[in-house]
C-alpha positions in Angstrom: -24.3 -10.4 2.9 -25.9 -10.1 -0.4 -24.2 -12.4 -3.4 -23.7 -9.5 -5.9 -22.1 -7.5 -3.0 -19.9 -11.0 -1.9 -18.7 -11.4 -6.1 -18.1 -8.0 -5.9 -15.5 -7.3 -3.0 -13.6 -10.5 -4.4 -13.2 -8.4 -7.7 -12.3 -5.3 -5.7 -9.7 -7.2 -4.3 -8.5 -9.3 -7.0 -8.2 -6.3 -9.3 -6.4 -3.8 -6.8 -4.1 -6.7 -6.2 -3.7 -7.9 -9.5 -2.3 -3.9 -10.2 -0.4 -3.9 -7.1 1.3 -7.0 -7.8 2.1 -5.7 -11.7 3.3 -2.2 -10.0 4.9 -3.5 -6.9 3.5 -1.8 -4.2 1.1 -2.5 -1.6 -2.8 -1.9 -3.4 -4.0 0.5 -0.9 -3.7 3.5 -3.2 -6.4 1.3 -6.1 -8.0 -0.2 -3.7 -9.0 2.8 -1.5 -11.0 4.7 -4.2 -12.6 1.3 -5.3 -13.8 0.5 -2.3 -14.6 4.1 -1.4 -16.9 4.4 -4.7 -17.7 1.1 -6.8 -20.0 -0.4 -4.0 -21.7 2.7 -3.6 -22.3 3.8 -7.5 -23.9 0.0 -7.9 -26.1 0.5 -4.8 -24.7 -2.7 -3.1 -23.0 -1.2 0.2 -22.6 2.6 1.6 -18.5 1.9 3.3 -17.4 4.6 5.4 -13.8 6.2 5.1 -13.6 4.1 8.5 -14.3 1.2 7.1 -13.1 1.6 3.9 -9.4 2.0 5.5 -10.1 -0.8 7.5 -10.7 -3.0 5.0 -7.6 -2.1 2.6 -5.2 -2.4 5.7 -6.2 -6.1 5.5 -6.1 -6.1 2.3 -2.8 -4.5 2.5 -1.7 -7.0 5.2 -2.1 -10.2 3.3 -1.3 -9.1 -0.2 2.3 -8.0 1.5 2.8 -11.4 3.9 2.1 -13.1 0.3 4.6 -11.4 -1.5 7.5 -11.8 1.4 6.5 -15.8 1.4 7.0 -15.8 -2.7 10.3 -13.6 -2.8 11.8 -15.6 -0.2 10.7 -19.1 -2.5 12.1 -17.6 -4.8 15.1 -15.9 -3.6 16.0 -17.6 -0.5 16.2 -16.3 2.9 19.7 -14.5 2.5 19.3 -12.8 -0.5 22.1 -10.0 -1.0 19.2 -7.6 -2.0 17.6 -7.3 1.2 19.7 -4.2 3.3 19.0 -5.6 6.9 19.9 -2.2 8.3 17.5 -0.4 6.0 14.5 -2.9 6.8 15.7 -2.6 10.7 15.4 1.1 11.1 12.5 1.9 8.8 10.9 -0.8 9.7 10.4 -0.3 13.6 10.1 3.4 12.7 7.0 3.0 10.4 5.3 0.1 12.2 5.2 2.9 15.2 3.4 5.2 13.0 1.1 3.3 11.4 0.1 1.8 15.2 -0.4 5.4 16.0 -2.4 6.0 12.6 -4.5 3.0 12.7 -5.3 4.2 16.4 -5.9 8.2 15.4 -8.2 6.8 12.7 -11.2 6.0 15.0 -11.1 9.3 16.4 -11.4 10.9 12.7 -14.3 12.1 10.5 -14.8 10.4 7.2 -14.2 13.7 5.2 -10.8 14.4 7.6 -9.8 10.4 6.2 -10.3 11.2 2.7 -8.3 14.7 3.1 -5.1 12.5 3.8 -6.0 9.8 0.8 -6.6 13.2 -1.4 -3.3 14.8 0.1 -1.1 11.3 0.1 -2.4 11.0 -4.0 -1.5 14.2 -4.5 2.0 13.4 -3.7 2.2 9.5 -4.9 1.7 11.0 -8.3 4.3 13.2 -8.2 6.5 11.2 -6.5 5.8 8.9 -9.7 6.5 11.2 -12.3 10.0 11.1 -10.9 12.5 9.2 -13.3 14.4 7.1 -11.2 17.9 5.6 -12.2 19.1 2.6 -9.9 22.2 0.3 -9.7 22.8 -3.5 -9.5 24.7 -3.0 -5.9 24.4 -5.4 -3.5 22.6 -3.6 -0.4 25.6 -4.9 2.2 27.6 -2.0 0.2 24.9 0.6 0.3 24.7 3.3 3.0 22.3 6.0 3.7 21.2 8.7 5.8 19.4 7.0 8.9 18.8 10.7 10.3 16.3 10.9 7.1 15.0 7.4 6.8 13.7 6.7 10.3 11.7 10.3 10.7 10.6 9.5 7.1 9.3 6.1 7.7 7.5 7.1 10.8 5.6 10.2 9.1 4.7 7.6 5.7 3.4 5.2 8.9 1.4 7.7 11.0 -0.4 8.3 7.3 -0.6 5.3 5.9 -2.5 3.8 9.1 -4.9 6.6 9.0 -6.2 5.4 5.1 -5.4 1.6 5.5 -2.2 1.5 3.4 1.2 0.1 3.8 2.9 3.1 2.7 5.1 1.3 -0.6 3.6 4.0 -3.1 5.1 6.7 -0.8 7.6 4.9 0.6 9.8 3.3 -2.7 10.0 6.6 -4.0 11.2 8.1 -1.1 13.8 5.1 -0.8 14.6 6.0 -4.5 14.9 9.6 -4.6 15.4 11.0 -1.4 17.7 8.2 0.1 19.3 7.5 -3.3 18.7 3.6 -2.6 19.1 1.2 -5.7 15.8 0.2 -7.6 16.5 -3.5 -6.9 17.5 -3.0 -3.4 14.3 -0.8 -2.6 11.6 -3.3 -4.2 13.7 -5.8 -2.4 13.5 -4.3 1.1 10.5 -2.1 0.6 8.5 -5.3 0.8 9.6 -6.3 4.1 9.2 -3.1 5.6 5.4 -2.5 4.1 4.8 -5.9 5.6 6.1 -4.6 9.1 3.7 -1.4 8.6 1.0 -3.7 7.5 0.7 -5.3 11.0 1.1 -1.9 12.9 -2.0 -0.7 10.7 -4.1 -4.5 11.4 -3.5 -3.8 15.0 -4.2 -0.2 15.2 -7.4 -1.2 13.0 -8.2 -3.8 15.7 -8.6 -2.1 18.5 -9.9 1.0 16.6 -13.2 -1.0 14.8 -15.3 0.1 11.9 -14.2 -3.5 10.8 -17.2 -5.3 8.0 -15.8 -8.9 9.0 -17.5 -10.4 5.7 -16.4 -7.4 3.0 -12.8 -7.6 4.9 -12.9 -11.5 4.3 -13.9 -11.8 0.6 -11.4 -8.8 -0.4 -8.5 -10.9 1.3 -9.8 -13.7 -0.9 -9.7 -12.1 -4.1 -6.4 -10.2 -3.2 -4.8 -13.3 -2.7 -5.4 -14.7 -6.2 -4.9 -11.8 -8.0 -1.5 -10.8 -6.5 0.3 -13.9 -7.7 -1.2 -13.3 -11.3 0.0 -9.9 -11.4 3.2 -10.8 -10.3 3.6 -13.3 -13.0 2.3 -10.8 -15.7 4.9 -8.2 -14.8 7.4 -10.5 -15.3 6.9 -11.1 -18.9 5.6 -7.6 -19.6 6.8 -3.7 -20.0 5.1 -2.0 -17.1 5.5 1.6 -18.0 2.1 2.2 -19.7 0.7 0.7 -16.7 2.6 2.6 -14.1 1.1 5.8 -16.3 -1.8 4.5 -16.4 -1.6 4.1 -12.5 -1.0 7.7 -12.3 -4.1 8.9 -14.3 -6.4 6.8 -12.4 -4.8 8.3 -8.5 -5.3 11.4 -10.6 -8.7 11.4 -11.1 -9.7 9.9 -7.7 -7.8 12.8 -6.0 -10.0 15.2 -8.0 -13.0 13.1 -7.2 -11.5 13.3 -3.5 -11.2 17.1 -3.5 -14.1 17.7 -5.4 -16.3 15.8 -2.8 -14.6 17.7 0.6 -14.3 21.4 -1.3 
């Protein structure tokens, strides 16, 4: 593996995550595009779709198992924010569909990969425009409509394992909007539950291939510095501009996406 291309992926990964980690959600929407076009436009590696999702559900993987380990140092293992029932049936629910979309994905053309990235921006950013009001409940008082969240969670799974995601850029404003869940008590949960998807999407990736062990390997390294950092920066900081800013850039590489399979 060529040096340029090895300092390279580490950046890929350290600035999806660094995003993510700022954001709150799982990378794979930054780090698919990157991934998908940086190596590429400096000559240093040609990834397929295949490989591309392969590598972000790693990505994905790791930057999520991080995040549970720091909330739970820094919360505790009971925190009141956590809805155990929420994380119970969404969780099984979407670590079935992404199994099943990590699977489907070796039987899929590069262009039909990119359709569902172009069609799954398409929706993040709209989903994201959304102005989202929560409450400081604790989740133990919170109910919702399982006969939406479990379909819901398996659909964000079966898609999510196809691209290499863990699904929180659909899935928290679903959580938010559609199952009227409290901001804090989303983020909260929404991490546990992307880290169940994110091991439904390793193992579908597993036994489907297209896995670059080296590329995989320095992404997971750089992801796992810059996640913390971007954690830390997003506690001291306004993150509005950013989450805009978020929005142009999915924007432009679902246009880029569309433009490339119309």
């Amino acid at each position: 593996m060529d040096i340029l291309l090895f300092l390279l992926m580490i950046t890929l990964g350290f600035v999806g995550s660094f995003f993510s980690g700022m954001l709150g959600i799982g990378g794979a929407i930054i780090n698919y595009p990157l991934l998908l076009f940086v190596p590429a436009g400096l000559g240093l590696a040609h990834f397929s779709a295949q490989e591309v999702s392969s590598i972000s559900m790693f990505q994905v993987f790791f930057a999520s198992l991080s995040g549970v380990i720091a909330f739970r140092k820094r919360n505790g293992k009971g925190s009141p924010l956590v809805h155990k029932g929420l994380v119970r049936d969404m969780g099984i629910s979407i670590l079935v569909g992404s199994l099943l979309g990590g699977l489907t994905s070796k039987y899929m053309s590069g262009d039909s990969i990119n359709l569902v990235y172009g069609i799954l921006a398409v929706v993040a950013v709209i989903l994201m425009l959304k102005k989202n009001k929560g409450t400081q409940e604790q989740a133990d008082e919170i109910e919702y409509n399982r006969a939406v969240a479990i379909p819901a969670a398996f659909v964000v799974g079966i898609v999510s394992g196809i691209v290499g995601a863990g699904g929180a850029f659909i899935l928290i404003p679903i959580m938010l909007t559609v199952l009227k869940i409290p901001t804090r008590v989303t983020i909260a949960s929404s991490l546990a539950i992307v880290f169940i998807s994110a091991i439904g999407g390793v193992a579908g990736k597993l036994y489907a291939g297209h896995i670059p062990l080296l590329p995989v390997l320095f992404t997971v390294i750089g992801s796992i510095l810059g996640a913390p950092l971007g954690s830390m920066v997003s506690a001291n900081m306004d993150v509005k501009y950013l989450r805009y800013g978020l929005i142009v850039l999915i924007a432009a590489t679902a246009i880029k996406v569309w433009s490339d399979i119309l």
